[in-house]
C-alpha positions in Angstrom: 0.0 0.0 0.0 1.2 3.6 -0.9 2.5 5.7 2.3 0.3 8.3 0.9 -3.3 6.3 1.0 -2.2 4.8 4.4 -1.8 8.6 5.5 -5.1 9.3 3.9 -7.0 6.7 5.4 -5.8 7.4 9.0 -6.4 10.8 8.7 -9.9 9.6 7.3 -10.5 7.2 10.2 -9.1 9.8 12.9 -11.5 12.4 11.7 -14.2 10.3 11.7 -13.8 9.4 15.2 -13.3 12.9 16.5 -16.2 14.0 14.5 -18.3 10.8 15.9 -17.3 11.6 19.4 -18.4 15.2 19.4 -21.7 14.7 17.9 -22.3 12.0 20.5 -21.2 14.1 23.3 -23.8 16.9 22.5 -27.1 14.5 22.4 -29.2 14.7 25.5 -29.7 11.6 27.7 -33.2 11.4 27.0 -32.8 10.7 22.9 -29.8 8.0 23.4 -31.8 5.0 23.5 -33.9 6.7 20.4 -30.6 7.3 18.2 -29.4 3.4 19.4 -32.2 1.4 18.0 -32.2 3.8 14.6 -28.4 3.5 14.4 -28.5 -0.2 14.1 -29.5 -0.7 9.9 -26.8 1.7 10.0 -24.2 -0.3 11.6 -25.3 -3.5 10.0 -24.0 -1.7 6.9 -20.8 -1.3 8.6 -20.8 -4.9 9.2 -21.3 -6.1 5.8 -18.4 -3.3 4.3 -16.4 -4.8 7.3 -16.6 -8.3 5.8 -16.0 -7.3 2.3 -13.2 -5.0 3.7 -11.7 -8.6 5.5 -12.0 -9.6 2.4 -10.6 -7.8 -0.3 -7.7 -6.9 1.4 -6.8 -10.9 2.1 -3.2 -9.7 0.9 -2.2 -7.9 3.6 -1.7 -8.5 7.4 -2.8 -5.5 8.3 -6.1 -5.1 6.2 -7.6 -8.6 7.8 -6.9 -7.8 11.4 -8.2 -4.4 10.8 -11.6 -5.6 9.1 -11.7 -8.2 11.7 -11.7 -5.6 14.6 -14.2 -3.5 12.5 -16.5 -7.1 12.2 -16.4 -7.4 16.2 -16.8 -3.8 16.9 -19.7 -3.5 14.3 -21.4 -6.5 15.9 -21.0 -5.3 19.2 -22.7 -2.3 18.4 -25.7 -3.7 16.5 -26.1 -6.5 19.8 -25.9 -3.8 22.2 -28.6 -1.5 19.8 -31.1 -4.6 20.1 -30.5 -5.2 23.5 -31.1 -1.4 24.8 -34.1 -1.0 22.0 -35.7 -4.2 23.7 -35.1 -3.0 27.4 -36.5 0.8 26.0 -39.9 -1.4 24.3 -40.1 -3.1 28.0 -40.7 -0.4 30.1 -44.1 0.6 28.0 -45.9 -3.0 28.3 -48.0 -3.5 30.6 -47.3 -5.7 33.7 -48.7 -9.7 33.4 -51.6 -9.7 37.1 
């Protein structure tokens, strides 16, 4: 890979983060759960492009371990999405007498 795209891409990547972590930091308590369960067709995208990402770049080291941490961390993130959406859609059923 070209020093120059690998400079790209972690400035990419670093950005992103920054930029994620700020907008998340701003959003009131209330409309977290909200933004979790909508956020999850959005992160199962990430997992598919994290398994084509594993692999297409099958020639390098670097490019599977990094798509493999983007796989877990993806899938982590859609689990927990289900799991708080189904605890948020439990608190407005009614109790069993």
């Amino acid at each position: 890979m070209d020093p120059s795209t690998l400079i790209l891409l972690l400035f990419v990547f670093t950005l992103a983060g920054f930029l994620g972590f700020e907008l998340i930091a701003k959003v009131p308590s209330q409309l977290h759960t909200p933004l979790m369960s909508g956020s999850n067709a959005i992160s199962g995208i990430t997992v598919v492009g994290a398994i084509i990402a594993t692999s297409t770049m099958g020639d390098s080291q670097l490019g599977r371990w990094l798509g493999f941490a983007a796989l877990v961390l993806a899938t982590i993130n859609v689990v927990g999405g289900y799991v708080v959406t189904d605890r948020m859609l439990a608190m407005f059923k009614k109790g069993k007498k």
